[in-house]
DOLUM-253190 format. One record per residue (C-alpha): x, y, z; residue in three letters. Coordinates in steps of 0.25 Angstrom, whole numbers, padded with zeros to 4 digits, always signed. Example, Ala and Ser with C-alpha at 12.3 -4.5 7.8 and 13.67 -1.06 7.14 Angstrom:
<rs>
+0049-0018+0031Ala+0055-0004+0029Ser
</rs>
This chain:
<rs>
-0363-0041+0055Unk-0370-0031+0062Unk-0380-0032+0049Unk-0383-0043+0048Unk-0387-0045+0063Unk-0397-0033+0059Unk-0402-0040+0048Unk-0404-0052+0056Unk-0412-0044+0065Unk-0419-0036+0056Unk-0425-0049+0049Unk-0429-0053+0066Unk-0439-0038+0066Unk-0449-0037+0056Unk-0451-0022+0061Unk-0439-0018+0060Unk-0434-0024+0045Unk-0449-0015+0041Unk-0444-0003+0048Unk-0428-0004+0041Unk-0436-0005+0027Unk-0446+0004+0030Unk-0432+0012+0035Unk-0426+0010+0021Unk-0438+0012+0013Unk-0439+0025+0020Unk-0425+0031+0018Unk-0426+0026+0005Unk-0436+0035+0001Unk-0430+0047+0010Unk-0419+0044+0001Unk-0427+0043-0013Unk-0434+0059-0009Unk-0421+0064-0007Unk-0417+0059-0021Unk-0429+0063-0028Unk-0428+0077-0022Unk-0413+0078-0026Unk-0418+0082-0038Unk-0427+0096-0034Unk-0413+0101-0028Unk-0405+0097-0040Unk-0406+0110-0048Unk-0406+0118-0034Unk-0397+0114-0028Unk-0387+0102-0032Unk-0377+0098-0021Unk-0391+0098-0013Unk-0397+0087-0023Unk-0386+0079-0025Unk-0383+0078-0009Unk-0399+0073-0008Unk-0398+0063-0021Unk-0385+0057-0011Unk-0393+0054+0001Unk-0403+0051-0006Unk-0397+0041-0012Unk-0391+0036+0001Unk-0404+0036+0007Unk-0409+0028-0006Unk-0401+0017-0003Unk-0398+0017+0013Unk-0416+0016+0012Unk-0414+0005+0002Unk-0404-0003+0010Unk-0414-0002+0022Unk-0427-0005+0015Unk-0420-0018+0009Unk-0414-0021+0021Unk-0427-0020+0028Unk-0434-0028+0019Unk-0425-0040+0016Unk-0428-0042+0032Unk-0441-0041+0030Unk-0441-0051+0019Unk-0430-0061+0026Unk-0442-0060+0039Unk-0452-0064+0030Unk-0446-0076+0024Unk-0441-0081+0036Unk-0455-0080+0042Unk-0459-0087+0029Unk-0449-0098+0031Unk-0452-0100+0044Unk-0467-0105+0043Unk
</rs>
């Protein structure tokens, strides 16, 4: 429930759906360097490497999550402007 009155909001604000996908796209790609550099600590250092590739991958898809979220807002505003003229 709690969600989708934030959703509902969210479509309200303009700034702020661009600031949750520019959020998400940000952690995204936080997540997507600890990835790629998961494999310089590989022959170093395992455990290390394989801890990074895990949050990395948690960072992967919390930003993903975000950055859609943020941008189906934007889209759903955008239509209903459409619609409204």
């Amino acid at each position: 429930m709690f969600f989708v009155r934030w959703l509902k909001r969210l479509t309200q604000d303009y700034r702020r759906s661009f600031f949750v996908f520019m959020l998400g796209l940000s952690i995204f790609f936080v997540g997507l360097a600890l990835f790629y550099m998961s494999v310089k600590h590989m022959a170093l250092n395992p455990l290390l490497a394989e801890i990074m590739v895990l949050i990395g991958l948690f960072l992967l898809g919390t930003g993903a999550l975000l950055a859609a979220t943020g941008y189906l807002c934007l889209m759903v505003q955008r239509l209903q402007r459409f619609f409204k003229k």
